[in-house]
MMTF fields as JSON, N, C-alpha, C and O atoms, coordinates in Angstrom:
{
  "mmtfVersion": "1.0.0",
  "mmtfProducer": "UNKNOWN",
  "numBonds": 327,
  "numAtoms": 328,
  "numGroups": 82,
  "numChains": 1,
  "numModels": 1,
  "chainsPerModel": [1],
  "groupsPerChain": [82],
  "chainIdList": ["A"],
  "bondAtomList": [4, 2, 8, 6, 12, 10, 16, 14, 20, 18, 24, 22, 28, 26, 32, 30, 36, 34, 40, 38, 44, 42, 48, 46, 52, 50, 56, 54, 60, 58, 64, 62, 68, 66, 72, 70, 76, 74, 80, 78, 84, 82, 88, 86, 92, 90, 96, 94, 100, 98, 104, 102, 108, 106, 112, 110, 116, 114, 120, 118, 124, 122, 128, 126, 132, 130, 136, 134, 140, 138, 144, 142, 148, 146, 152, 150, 156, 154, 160, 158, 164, 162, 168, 166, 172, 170, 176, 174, 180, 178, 184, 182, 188, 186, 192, 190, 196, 194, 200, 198, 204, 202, 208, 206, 212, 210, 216, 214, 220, 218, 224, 222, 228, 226, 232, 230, 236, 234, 240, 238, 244, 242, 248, 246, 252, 250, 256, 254, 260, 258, 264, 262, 268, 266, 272, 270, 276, 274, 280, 278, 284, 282, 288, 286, 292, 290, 296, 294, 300, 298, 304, 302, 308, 306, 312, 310, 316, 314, 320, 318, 324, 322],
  "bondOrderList": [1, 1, 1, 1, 1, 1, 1, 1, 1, 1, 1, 1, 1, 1, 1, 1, 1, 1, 1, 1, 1, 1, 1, 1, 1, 1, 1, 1, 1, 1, 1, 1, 1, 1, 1, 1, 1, 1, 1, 1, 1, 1, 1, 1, 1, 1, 1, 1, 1, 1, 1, 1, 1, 1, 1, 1, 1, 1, 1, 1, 1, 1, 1, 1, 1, 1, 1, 1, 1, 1, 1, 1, 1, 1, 1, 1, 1, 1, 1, 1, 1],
  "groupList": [{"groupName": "UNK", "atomNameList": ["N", "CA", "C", "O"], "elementList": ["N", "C", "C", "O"], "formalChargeList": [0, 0, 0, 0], "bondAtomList": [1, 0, 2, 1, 3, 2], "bondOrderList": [1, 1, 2], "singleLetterCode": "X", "chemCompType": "L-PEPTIDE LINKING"}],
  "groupTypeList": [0, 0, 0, 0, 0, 0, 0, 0, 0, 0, 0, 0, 0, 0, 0, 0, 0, 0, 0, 0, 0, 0, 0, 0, 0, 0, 0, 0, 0, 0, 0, 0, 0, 0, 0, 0, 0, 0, 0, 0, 0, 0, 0, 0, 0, 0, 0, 0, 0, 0, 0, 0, 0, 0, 0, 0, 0, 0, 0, 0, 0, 0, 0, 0, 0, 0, 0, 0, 0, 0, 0, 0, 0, 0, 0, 0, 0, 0, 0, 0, 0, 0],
  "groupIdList": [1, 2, 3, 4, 5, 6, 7, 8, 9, 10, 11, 12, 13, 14, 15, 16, 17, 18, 19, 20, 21, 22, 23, 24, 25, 26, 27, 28, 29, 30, 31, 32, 33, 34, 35, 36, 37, 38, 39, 40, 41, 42, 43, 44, 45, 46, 47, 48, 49, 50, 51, 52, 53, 54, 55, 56, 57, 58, 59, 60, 61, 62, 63, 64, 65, 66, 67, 68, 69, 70, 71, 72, 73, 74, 75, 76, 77, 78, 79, 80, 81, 82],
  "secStructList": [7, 6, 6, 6, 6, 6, 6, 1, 1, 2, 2, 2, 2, 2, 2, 1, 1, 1, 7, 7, 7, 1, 7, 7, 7, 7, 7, 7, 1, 1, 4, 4, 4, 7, 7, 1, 7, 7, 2, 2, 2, 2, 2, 2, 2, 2, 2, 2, 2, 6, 6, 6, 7, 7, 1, 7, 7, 1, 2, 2, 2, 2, 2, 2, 2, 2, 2, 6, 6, 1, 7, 7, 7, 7, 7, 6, 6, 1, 6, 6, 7, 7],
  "xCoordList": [-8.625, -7.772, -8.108, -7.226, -9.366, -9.755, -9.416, -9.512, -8.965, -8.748, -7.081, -6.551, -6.445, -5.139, -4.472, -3.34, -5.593, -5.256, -5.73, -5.173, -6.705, -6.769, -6.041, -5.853, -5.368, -4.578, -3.28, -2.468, -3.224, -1.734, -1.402, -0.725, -2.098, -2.073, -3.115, -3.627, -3.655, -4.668, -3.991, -4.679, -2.833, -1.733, -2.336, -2.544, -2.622, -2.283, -3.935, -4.353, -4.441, -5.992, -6.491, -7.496, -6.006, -6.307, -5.75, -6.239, -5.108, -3.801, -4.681, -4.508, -5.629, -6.339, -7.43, -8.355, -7.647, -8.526, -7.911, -8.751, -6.755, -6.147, -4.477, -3.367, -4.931, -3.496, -2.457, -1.287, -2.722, -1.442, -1.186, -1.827, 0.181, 0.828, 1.293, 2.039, 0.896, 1.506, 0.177, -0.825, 0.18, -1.343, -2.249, -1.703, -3.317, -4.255, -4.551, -5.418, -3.896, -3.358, -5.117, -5.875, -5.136, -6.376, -5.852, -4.8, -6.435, -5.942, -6.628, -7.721, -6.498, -7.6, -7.364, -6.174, -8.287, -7.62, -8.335, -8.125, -9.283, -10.245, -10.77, -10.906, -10.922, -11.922, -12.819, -13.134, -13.288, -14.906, -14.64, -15.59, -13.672, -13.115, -12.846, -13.039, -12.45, -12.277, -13.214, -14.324, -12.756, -14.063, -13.825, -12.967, -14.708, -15.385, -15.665, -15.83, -15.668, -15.687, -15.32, -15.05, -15.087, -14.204, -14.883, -15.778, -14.43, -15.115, -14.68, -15.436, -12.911, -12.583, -12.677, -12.443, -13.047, -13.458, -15.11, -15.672, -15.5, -16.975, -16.741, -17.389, -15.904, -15.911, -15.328, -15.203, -14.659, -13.778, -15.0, -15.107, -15.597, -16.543, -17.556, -17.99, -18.104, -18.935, -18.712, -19.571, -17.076, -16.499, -16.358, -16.319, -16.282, -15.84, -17.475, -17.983, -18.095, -19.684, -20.199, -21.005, -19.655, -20.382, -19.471, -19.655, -18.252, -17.333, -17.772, -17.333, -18.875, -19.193, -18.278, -18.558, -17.809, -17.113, -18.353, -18.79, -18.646, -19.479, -18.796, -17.572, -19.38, -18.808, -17.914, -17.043, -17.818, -16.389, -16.998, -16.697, -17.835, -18.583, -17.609, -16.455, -17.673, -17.077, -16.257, -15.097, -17.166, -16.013, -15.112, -14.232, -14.972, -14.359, -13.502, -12.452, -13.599, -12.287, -11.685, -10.486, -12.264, -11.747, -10.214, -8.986, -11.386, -10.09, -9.109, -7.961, -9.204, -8.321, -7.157, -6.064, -7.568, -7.314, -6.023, -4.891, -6.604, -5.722, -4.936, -3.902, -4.888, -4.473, -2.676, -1.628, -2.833, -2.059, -1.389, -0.699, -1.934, -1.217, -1.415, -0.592, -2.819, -2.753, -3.765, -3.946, -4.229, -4.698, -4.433, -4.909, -3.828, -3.1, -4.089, -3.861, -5.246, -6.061, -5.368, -6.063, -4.181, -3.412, -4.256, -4.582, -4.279, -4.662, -3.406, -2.312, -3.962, -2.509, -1.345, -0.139, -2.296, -1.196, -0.626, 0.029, -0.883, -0.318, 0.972, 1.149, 1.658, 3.303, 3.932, 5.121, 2.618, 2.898, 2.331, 2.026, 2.234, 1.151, 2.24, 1.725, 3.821, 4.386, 5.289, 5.821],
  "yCoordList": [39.045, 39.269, 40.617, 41.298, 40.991, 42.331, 43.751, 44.917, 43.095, 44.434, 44.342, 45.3, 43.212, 43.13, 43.737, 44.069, 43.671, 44.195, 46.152, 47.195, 45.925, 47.505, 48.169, 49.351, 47.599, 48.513, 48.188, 48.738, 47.061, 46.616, 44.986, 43.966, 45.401, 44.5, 44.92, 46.022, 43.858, 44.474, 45.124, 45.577, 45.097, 46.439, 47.832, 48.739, 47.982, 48.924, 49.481, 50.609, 48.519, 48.749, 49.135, 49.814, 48.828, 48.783, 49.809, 50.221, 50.21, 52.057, 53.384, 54.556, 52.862, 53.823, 53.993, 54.532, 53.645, 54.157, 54.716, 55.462, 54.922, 55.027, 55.479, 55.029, 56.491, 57.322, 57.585, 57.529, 57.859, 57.974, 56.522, 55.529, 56.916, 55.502, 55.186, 54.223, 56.002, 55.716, 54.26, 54.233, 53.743, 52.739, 53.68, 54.451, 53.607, 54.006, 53.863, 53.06, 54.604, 54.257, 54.755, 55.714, 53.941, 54.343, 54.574, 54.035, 55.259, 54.979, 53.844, 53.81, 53.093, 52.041, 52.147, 52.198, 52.192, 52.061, 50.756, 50.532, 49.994, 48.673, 47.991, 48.521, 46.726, 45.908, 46.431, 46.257, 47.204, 47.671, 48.992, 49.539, 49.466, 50.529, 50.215, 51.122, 49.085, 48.546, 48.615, 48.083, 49.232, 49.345, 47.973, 47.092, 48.136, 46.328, 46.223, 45.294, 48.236, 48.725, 49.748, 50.058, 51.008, 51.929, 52.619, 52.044, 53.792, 54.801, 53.807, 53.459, 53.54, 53.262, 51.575, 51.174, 50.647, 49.419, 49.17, 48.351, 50.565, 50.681, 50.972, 50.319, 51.86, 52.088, 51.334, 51.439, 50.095, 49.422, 47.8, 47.176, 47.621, 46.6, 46.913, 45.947, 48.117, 48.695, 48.557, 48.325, 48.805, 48.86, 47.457, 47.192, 46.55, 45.217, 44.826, 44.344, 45.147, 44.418, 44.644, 43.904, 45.996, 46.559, 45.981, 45.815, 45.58, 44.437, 42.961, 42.249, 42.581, 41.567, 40.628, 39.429, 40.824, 40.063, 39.957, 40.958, 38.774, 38.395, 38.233, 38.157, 38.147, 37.615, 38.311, 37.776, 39.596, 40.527, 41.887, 42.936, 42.021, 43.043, 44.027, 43.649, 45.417, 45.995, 45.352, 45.624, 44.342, 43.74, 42.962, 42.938, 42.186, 41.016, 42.222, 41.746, 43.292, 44.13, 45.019, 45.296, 45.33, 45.923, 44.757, 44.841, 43.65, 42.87, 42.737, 43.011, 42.459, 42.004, 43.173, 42.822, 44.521, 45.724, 45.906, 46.344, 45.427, 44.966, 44.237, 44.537, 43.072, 41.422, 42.187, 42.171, 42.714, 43.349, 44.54, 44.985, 45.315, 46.002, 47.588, 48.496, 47.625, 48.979, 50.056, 51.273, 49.038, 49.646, 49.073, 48.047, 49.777, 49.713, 49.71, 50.649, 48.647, 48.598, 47.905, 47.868, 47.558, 46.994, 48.438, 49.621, 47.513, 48.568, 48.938, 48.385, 50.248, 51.019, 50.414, 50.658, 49.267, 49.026, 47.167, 46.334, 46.974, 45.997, 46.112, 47.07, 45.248, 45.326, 45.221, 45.242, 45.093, 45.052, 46.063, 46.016, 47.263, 48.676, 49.627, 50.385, 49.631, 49.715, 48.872, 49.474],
  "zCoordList": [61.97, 60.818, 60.179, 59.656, 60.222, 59.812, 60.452, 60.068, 61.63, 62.603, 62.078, 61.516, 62.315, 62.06, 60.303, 59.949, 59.666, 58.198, 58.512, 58.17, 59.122, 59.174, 60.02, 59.731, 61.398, 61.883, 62.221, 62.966, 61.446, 61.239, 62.628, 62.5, 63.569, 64.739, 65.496, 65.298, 66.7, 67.359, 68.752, 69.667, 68.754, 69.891, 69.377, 70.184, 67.954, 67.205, 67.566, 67.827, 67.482, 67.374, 69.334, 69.543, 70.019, 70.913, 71.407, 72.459, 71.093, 71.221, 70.709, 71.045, 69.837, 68.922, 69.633, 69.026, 70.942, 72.136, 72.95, 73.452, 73.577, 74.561, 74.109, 74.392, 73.35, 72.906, 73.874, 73.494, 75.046, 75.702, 76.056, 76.398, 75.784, 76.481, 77.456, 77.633, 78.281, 80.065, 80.686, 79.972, 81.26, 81.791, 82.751, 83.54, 82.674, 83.566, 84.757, 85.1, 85.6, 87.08, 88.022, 87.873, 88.645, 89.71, 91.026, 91.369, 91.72, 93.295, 93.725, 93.161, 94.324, 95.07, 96.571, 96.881, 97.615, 98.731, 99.759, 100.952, 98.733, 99.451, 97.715, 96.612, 98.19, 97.156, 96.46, 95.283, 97.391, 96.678, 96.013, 95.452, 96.009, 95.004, 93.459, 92.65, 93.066, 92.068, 90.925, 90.921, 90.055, 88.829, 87.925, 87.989, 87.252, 86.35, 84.951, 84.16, 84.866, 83.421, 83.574, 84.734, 82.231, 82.271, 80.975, 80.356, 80.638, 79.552, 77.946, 77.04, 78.142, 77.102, 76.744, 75.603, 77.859, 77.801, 77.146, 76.419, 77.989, 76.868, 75.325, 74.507, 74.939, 73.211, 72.639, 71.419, 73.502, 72.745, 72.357, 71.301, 73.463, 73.364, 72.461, 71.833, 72.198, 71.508, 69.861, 69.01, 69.663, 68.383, 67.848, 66.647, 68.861, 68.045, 67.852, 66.839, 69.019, 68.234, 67.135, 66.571, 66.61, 65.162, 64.365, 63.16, 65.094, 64.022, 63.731, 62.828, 64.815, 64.52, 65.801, 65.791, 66.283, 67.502, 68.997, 69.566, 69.306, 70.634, 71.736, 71.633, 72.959, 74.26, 74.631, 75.316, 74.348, 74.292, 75.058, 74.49, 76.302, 76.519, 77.202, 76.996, 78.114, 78.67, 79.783, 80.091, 80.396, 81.802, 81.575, 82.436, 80.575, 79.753, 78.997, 78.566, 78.776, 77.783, 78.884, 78.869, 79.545, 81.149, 81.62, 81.648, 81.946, 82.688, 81.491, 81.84, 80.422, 79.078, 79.65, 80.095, 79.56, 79.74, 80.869, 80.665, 82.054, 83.339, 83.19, 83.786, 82.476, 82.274, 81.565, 82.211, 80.264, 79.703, 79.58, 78.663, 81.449, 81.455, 81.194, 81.306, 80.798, 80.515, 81.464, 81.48, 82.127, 83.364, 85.208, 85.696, 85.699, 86.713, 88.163, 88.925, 88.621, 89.138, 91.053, 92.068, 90.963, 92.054, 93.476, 93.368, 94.526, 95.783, 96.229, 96.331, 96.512, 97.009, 97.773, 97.73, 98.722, 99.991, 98.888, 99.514, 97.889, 97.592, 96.62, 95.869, 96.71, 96.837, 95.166, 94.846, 94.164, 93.051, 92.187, 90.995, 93.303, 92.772, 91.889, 91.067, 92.022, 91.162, 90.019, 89.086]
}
């Protein structure tokens, strides 16, 4: 509720890491290419802990991250990479 009073929504709050608005496209070309954390999944996990939010570390805001779209982790040869 605190994030939602300070930045209006947590879309809003979660935008305020990741100003551009295009998604964060990777190349992938195998499994083991796949990253698990990311620069801005780190400042974002970092920011809610000093907010007082747990269980919310970089890999858990990474996938959140993927889940919704704003990072584009699909392997090249799979059929939902655009």
């Amino acid at each position: 509720i605190k994030i939602q009073e300070e930045f209006g929504s947590f879309y809003q709050y979660l935008y305020s890491f990741m100003p551009n608005q295009e998604p964060i496209e990777h190349s992938i070309a195998t499994q083991k290419d796949v990253a698990i954390t990311s620069a801005e999944s780190d400042l974002i996990s970092k920011d809610l802990k000093k907010r007082g939010i747990k269980f919310f570390g970089s890999t858990i805001c990474y996938a959140y991250m993927q889940a919704v779209g704003r990072v584009n982790d699909h392997l090249n040869s799979c059929s939902f990479r655009n």
